[in-house]
C-alpha positions as CSV (number, residue, x, y, z in Angstrom):
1,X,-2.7,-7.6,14.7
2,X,-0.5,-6.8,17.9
3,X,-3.1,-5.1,20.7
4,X,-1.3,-3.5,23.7
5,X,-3.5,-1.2,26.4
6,X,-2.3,1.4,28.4
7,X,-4.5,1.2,31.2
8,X,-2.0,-1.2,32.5
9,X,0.8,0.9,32.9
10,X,-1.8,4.2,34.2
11,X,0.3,4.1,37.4
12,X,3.2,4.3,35.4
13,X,3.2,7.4,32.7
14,X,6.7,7.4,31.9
15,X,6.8,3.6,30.8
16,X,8.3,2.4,27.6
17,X,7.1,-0.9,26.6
18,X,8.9,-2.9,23.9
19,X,6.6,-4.8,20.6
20,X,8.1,-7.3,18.6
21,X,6.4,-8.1,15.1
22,X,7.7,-11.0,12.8
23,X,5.4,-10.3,10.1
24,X,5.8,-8.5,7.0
25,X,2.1,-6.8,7.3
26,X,-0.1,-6.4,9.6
27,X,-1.8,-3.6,12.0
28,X,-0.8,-2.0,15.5
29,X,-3.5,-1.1,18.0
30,X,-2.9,1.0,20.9
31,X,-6.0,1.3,23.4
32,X,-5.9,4.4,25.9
33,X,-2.0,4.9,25.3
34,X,-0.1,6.5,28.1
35,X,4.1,6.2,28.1
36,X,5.2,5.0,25.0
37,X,5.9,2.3,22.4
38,X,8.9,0.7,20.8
39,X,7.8,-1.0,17.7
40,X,10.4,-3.6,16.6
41,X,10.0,-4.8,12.9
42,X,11.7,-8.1,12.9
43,X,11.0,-10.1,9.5
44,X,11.9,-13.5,9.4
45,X,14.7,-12.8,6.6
46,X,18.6,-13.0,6.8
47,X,19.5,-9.5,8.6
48,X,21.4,-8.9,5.8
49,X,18.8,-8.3,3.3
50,X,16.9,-5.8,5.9
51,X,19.1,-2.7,4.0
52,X,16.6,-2.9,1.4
53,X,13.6,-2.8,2.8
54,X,10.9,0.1,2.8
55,X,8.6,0.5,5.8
56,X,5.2,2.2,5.2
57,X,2.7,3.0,7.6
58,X,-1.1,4.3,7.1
59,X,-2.4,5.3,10.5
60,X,-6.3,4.7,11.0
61,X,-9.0,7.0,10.0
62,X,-9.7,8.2,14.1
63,X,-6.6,7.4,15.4
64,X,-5.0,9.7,18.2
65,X,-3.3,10.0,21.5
66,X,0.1,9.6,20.5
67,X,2.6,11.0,18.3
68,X,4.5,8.8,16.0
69,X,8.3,9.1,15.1
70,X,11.2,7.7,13.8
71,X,13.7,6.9,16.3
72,X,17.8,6.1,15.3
73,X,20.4,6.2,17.8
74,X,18.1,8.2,20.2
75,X,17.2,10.9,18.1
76,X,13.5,11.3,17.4
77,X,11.8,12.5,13.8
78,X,8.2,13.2,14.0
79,X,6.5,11.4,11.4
80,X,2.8,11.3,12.3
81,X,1.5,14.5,14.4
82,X,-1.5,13.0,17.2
83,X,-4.9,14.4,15.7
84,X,-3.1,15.1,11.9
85,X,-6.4,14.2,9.5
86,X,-4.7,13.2,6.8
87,X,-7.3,10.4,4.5
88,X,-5.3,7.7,3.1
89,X,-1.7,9.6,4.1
90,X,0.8,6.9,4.0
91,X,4.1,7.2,5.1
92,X,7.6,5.6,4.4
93,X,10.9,5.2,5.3
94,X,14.3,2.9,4.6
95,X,14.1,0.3,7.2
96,X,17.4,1.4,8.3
97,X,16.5,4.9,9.1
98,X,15.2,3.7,12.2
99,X,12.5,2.0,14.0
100,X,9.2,3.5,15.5
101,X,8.5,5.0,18.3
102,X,5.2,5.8,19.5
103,X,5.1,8.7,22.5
104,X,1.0,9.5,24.1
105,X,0.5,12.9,24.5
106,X,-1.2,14.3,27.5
107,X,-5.1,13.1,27.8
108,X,-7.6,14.5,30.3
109,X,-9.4,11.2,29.3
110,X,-7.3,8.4,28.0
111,X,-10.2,6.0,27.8
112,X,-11.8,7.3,24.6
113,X,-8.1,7.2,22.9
114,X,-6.7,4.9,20.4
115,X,-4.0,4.9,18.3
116,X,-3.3,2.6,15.3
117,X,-1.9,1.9,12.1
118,X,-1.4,-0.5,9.4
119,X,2.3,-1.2,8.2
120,X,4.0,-2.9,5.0
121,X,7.3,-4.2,4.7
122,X,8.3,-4.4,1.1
123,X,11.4,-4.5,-1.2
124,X,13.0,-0.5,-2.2
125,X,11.9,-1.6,-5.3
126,X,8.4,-2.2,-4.8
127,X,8.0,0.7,-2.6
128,X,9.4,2.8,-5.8
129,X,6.9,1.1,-8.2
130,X,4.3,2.4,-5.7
131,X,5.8,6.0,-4.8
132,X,6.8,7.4,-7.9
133,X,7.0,10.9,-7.0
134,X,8.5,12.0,-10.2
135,X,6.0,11.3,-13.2
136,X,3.1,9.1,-11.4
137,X,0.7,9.1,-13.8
138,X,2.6,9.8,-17.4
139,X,2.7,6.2,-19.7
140,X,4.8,3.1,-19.2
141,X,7.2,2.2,-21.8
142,X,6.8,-1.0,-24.0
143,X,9.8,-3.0,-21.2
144,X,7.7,-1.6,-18.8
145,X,4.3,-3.3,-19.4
146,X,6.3,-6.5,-20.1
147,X,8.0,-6.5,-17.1
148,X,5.0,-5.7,-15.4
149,X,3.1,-8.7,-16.5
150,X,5.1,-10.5,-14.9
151,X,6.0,-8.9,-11.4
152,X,2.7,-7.3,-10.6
153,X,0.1,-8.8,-7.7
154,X,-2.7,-8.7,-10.6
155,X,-2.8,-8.7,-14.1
156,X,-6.5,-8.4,-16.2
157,X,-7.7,-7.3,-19.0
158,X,-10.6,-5.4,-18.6
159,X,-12.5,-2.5,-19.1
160,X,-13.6,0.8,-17.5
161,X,-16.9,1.0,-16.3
162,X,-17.4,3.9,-14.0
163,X,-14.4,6.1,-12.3
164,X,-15.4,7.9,-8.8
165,X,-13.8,10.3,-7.6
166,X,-12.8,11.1,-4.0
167,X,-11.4,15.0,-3.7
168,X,-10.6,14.6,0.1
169,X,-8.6,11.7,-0.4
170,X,-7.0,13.0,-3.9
171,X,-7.8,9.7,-5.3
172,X,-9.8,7.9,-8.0
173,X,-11.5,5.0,-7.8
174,X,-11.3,2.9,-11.1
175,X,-14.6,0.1,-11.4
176,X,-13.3,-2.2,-14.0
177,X,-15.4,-5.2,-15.7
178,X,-12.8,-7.8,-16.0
179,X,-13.3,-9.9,-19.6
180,X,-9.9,-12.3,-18.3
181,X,-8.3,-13.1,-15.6
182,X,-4.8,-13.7,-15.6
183,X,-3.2,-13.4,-11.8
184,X,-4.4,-11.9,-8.9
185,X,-2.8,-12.6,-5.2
186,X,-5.9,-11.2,-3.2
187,X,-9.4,-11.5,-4.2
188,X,-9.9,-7.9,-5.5
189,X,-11.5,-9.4,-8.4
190,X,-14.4,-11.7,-7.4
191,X,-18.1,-12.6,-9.3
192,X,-20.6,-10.2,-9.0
193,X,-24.2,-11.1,-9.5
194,X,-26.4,-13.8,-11.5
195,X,-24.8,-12.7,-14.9
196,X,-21.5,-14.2,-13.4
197,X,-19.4,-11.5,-14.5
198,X,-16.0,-10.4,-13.0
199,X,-15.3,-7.1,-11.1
200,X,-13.2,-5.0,-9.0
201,X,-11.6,-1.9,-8.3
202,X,-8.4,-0.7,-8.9
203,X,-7.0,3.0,-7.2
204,X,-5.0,5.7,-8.8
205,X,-4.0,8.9,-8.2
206,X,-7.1,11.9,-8.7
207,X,-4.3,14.0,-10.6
208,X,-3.9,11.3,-13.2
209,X,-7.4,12.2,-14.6
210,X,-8.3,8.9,-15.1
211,X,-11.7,8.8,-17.6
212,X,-13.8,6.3,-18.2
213,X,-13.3,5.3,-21.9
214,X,-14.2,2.4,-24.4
215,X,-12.2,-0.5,-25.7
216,X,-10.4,-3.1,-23.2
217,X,-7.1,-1.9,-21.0
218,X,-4.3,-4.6,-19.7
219,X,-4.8,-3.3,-16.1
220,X,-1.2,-4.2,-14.0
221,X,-0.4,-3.1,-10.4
222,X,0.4,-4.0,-6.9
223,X,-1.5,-4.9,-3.6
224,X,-1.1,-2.3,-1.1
225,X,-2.6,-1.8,2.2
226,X,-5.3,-4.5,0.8
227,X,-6.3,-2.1,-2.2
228,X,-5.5,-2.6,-5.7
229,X,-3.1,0.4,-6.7
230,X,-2.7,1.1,-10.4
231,X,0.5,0.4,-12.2
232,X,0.5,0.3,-16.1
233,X,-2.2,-0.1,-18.1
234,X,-2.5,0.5,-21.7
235,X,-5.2,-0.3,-24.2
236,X,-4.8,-4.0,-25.0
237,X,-4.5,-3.4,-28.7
238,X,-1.1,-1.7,-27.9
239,X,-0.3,-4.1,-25.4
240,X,-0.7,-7.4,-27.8
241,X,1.3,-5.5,-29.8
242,X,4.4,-5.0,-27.8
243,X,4.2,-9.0,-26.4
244,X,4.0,-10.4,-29.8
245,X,7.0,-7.8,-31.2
246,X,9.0,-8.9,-28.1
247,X,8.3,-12.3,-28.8
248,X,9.2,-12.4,-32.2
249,X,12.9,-11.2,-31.0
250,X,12.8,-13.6,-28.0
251,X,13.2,-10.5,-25.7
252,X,9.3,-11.2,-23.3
253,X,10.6,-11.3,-19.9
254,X,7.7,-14.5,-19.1
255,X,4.9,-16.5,-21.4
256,X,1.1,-14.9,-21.1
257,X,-1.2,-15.5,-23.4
258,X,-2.5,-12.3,-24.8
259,X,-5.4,-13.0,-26.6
């Protein structure tokens, strides 16, 4: 979390100040912003490798105060309008189409102002996985599942016990009763109750129509802006399927055990 304040520079309007963040995720707040903000992502990977990186950002629910562009070579982009009510909007961009640049607008009363957002920094490929803007919701191919076994941030097999859905944030909310546990790198998952039984919930896109149904599902996806985002996810029957025809022909990208 880097903090900065305003009322320091409220002699001072015009003042840029400079931010540098080492860390692949975190959060940027901004109390009563006047001037402006250079935000300087600076992973601690070989400079070389920063050509394939994708930068998302997810501003707060009440943020305001300040616009937020994309800056390159002194040319500005807007990229987040101050006061644009946009639930769960995330935005991205190739770390080298620039860095951020946060501007205040104009405030008769700066003290009741804060801007803020979260940020990733992931791989083009990840990012892709996660923005598909062609065909988000249709089926994953049999190599797909497999390869998503063993590159996703959780992998369970589980099934569907409610789905909400939330119309202002075009989104559905899956609540999944997990029967196994394979991998999971944040504790999305977690025991629920005296019965001792595993839940969690996974997001997805409203448009995909997701239904809650019988049977058990191989849920896959990835961590994103510390929610569970759906990736594939067939019915389990299908998926022991594929593993054990891939394994037969030596062709399973990594060992699980699917039963």
């Amino acid at each position: 979390l880097s903090s900065s304040s305003g009322l320091t520079h409220e002699s001072h309007r015009k003042d840029v100040e400079q931010v540098y963040l080492r860390c692949s995720e975190g959060s940027i707040e901004w109390m009563y912003p006047t001037g402006a903000l250079i935000v300087n992502l600076r992973p601690n990977i070989s400079p070389a490798s920063y050509k394939h990186l994708t930068v998302c950002i997810k501003p707060f629910k009440d943020s305001a105060g300040a616009n937020i562009y994309l800056e390159k070579t002194g040319e500005l982009k807007l990229l987040v309008r101050d006061g644009e009510r946009s639930p769960s909007r995330v935005y991205c961009f190739g770390y080298d189409q620039g860095g951020l640049f946060v501007e205040a607008t104009p405030q008769q009363d700066i003290s009741r102002k804060i801007t803020g957002f979260q940020y990733e920094l992931m791989s083009k490929g990840i990012a892709a996985d996660l923005h598909t803007a062609s065909a988000p919701c249709r089926p994953c191919s049999d190599t797909e599942v497999l390869l998503a076994v063993c590159t996703s941030d959780f992998v369970i097999r589980g099934s569907i016990q409610n789905v909400t859905n939330e119309a202002e944030e075009q989104e559905s909310i899956i609540h999944v009763g997990v029967n196994k546990l394979y991998r999971q790198k944040s504790k999305v998952f977690q025991l629920t109750g005296e019965s001792g039984n595993w839940r969690g919930q996974i997001k997805t896109l409203l448009e995909c129509g997701v239904k809650p149904g019988d049977g058990d599902f191989l849920f896959t996806g990835r961590m994103h802006f510390g929610e569970a985002r759906l990736g594939c996810a067939p019915r389990f029957k299908d998926f022991q399927r594929m593993y054990k025809e891939a394994k037969d022909k030596g062709l399973n990208p990594c060992e699980i055990g699917p039963d």
